[in-house]
N, C-alpha and C positions, 0 to 999 in steps of 0.2 A: 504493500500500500504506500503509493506516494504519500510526502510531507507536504502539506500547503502552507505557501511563505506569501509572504509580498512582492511587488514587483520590484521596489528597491534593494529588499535583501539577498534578490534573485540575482539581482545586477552585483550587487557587493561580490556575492559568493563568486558570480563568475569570473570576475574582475583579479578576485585572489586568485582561484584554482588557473587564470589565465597565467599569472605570475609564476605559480609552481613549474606548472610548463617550460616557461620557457629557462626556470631557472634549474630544469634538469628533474626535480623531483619525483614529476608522476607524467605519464605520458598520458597522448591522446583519449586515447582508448579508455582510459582512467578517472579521465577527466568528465567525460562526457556520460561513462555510467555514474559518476558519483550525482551531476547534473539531473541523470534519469530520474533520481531518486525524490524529485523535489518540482513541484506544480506549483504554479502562481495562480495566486487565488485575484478572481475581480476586483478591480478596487472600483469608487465611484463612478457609474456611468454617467457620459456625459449626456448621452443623447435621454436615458433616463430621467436625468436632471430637466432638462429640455421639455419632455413631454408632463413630468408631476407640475412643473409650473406651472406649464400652458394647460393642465386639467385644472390646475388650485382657478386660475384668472378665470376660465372659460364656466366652470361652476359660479365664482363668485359674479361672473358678467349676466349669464343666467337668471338667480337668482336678486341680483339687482332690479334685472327687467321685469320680474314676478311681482318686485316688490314696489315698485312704484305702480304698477298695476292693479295692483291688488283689491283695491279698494271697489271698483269697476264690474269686480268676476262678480258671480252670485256663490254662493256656498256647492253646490254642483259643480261647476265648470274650474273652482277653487283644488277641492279634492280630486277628481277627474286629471287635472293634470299634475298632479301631484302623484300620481298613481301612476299615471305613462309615462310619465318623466324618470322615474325610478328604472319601473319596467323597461320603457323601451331602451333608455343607456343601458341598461346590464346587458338587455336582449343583444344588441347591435355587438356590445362587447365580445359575450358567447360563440357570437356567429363567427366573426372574425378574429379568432385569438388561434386557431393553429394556423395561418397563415401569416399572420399579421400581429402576434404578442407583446408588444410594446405598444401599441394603437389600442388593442384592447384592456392591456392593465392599465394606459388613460382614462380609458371608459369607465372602470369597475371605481375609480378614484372618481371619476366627476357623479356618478351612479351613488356612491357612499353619501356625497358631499348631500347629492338631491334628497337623499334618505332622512340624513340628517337635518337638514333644513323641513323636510315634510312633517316631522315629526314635530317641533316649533310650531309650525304654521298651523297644523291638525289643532292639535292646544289650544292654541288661539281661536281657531276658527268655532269649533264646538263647545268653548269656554269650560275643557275638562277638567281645570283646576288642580289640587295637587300640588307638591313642590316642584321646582324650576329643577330642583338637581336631579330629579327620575328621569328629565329629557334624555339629560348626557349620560345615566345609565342605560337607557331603551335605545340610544344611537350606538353605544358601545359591545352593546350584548349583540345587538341584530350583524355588525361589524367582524364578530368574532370569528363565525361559523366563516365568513368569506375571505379573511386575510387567511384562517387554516387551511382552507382547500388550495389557495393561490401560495400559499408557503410565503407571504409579503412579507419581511423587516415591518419596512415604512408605515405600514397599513397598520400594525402590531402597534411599531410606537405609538401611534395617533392616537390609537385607541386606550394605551395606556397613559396620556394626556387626558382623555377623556373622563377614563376612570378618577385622573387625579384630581379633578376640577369636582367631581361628584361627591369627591369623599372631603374633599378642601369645603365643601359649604357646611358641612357637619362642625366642622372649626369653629366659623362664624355664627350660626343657627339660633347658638344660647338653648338650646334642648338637649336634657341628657340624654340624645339618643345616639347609635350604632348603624355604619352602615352593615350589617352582621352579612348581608348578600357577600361581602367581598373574600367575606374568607372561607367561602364554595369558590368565586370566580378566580383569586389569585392562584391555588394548586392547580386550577383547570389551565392558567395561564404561563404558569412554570411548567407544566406538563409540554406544551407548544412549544417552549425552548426549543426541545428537542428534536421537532420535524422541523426546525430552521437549523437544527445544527450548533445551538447554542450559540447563538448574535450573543456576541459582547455587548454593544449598544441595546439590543434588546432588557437582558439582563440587568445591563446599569440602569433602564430605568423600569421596569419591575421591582427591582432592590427598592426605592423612593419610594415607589407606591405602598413598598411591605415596610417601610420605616414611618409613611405616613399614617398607615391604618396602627402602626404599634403607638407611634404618639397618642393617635385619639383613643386609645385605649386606655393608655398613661392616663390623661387628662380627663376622660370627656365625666366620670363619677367619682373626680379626687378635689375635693374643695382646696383651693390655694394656700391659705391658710390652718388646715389638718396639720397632727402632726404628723398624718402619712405622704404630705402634698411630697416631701423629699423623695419618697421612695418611687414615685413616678418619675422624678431623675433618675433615681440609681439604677431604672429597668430599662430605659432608653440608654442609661451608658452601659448595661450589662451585654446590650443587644449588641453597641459595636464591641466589644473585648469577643463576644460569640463569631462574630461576622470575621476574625480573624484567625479562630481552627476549624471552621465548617469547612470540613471537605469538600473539596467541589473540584471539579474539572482542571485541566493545568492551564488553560486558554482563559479561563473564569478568577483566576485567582487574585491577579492584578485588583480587579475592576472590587472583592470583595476584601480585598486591603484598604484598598484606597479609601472606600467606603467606609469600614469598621475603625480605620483611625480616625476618620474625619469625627464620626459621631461621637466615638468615646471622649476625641480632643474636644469639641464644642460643649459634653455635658460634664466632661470634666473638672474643665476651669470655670465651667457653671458653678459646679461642688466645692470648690474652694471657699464661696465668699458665702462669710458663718450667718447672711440674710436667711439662708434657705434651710440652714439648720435651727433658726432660732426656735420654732414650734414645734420642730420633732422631738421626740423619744429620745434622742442622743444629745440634746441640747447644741445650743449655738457655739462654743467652743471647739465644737467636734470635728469642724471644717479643718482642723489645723492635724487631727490623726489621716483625716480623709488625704490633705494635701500631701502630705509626708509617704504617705504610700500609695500617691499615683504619681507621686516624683517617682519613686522607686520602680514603678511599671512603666512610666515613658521611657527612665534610664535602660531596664531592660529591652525594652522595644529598640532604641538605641543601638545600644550592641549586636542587636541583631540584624542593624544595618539599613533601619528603615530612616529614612532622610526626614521624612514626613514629621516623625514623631522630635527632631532636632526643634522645628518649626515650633511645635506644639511647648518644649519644652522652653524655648525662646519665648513662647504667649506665657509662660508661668512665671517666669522672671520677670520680666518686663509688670505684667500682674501685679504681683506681692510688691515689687521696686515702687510704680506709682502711690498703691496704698499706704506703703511704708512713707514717702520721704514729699506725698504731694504736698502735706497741709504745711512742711518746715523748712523744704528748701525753696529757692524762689522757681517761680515757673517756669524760667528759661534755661535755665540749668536742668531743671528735671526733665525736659525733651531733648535737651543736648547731649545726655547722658545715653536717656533713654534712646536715640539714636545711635551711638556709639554701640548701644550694645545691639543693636540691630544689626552693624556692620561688622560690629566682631564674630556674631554670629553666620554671619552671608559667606564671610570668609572661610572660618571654620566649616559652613554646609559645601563650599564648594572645594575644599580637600579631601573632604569625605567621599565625595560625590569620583573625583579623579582616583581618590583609592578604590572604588569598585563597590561601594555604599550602593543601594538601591535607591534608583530614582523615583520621581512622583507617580512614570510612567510605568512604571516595574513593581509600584507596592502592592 
């Protein structure tokens, strides 16, 4: 089984094994099986690129005209082309997609687009009432079954935008409720990884969507002021330090480092400042054991080579320095400092970095 690369890594490799050649190493023969071994994967089409715009404009040109119109239709001739419009794009697509598959996965994109806008318009038009945020689940759900058949990235991500604007209004709402739907739909949606072959980009934003719904789990039944409102931090940063030995794929790994540091670093230096301890069980002093032994875990993370967590540990200092020395040194001294150590630090990431430390790109 070939290895799938990039087209620049393809170009590096041969560039070297060009070099062995001629410096005697490995002959012809040698070179061109070792080559065998190794497939360039696609990278962005352009003509793709091309045709998702000209479907994004041609739906939204579309739908413009609908809608300055609208007023005009009667409810019949409303719904009516709302239904053909769907229909007949998809139809046309169908027809035309083994000869012509870049023309018809325009279609099926400007076909989703109509879908989606129908669904709005239906709402409105028979005043079905309900909340705004069931639209962008009813566009999302109906979206699913068609990006899996078509094996779409793009179509995927969208729809995982979709889903995140649906679960994002439960944020704002002020209702203790759950969107409980999602945690049937995400397994069904990590399951789909898999007949795309695990999209990195897929993935990175599924990961958001399952860190978003863990948030409003945190939050959405923890009063602020509790003294368990803490422990709603401590599961949002438990979840990234998890996101860091979850086995997962060797293509997949990157993207669930990247992620797991970022969160534990953001809820971390959250956990430092003794605000969020004052009403808990451990009382407000307690930030200072918390600090003490997530210095000790960026350190480790550290040594382990992750650049990332440099960064992180650069926020902790910089942190404690301000609250330490803002109220008694004068202002401008403490950002001239505090700069300094910015660039002692830049320095230091970028020795690390030439020794072979992993990059942002590699966590």
């Amino acid at each position: 089984m070939k290895r799938s690369i990039k087209k620049s890594e393809y170009q590096w490799l041969k560039k070297e094994l060009d070099f062995f050649e001629k410096e005697g190493s490995i002959q012809a023969a040698q070179k061109e099986e070792l080559l065998g071994h190794y497939e360039v994967t696609g990278g962005p089409n352009f003509i793709r690129i091309l045709l998702t715009v000209g479907a994004f404009l041609i739906g939204i040109g579309m739908l413009s005209f609908i809608a300055s119109n609208w007023m005009y239709m009667s409810k019949t001739v409303k719904f009516l082309l709302i239904i053909i419009s769907v229909i007949g794009v998809n139809g046309v697509g169908l027809k035309i997609e083994n000869h012509n598959p870049k023309m018809a996965r325009t279609l099926f994109y400007i076909g989703f687009l109509f879908y989606g806008a129908g669904i709005f318009l239906i709402g409105q038009m028979f005043n079905l009432g309900g909340s705004f945020r069931n639209a962008f689940l009813v566009w999302a759900l109906g979206g699913i079954p068609i990006a899996y058949v078509l094996k779409d990235k793009l179509l995927l991500i969208f729809i995982t935008a979709l889903l995140f604007i649906y679960q994002m209004n439960y944020m704002f709402d002020g209702e203790t409720s759950l969107p409980y739907i999602m945690l049937v739909i995400l397994p069904i949606m990590y399951l789909i990884s898999k007949h795309i072959h695990y999209s990195v980009p897929y993935i990175f934003f599924m990961n958001i969507l399952t860190i978003q719904l863990s948030i409003l789990l945190a939050f959405t039944f923890i009063d602020y002021d509790s003294p368990i409102a803490v422990l709603a931090i401590l599961f949002i940063f438990l979840i990234g330090i998890a996101m860091l030995f979850i086995p997962v794929r060797e293509k997949l790994k990157g993207i669930f480092e990247i992620q797991g540091h970022l969160i534990h670093g953001v809820s971390g230096i959250i956990l430092t400042f003794g605000y969020f301890w004052r009403n808990s069980l451990f009382g407000e002093s307690f930030y200072i054991v918390f600090s003490l032994a997530y210095l000790v875990l960026v350190l480790f993370f550290i040594k382990r080579g992750s650049l990332l967590n440099i960064m992180i540990l650069c926020a902790l200092i910089l942190r404690f320095y301000i609250d330490i020395s803002y109220d008694f040194l004068p202002k401008s001294l403490v950002f001239v400092i505090g700069g300094a150590i910015f660039i002692g630090f830049g320095i230091y990431i970028d020795k690390q970095r030439k020794k072979g430390g992993k990059s942002f790109a590699e966590e």
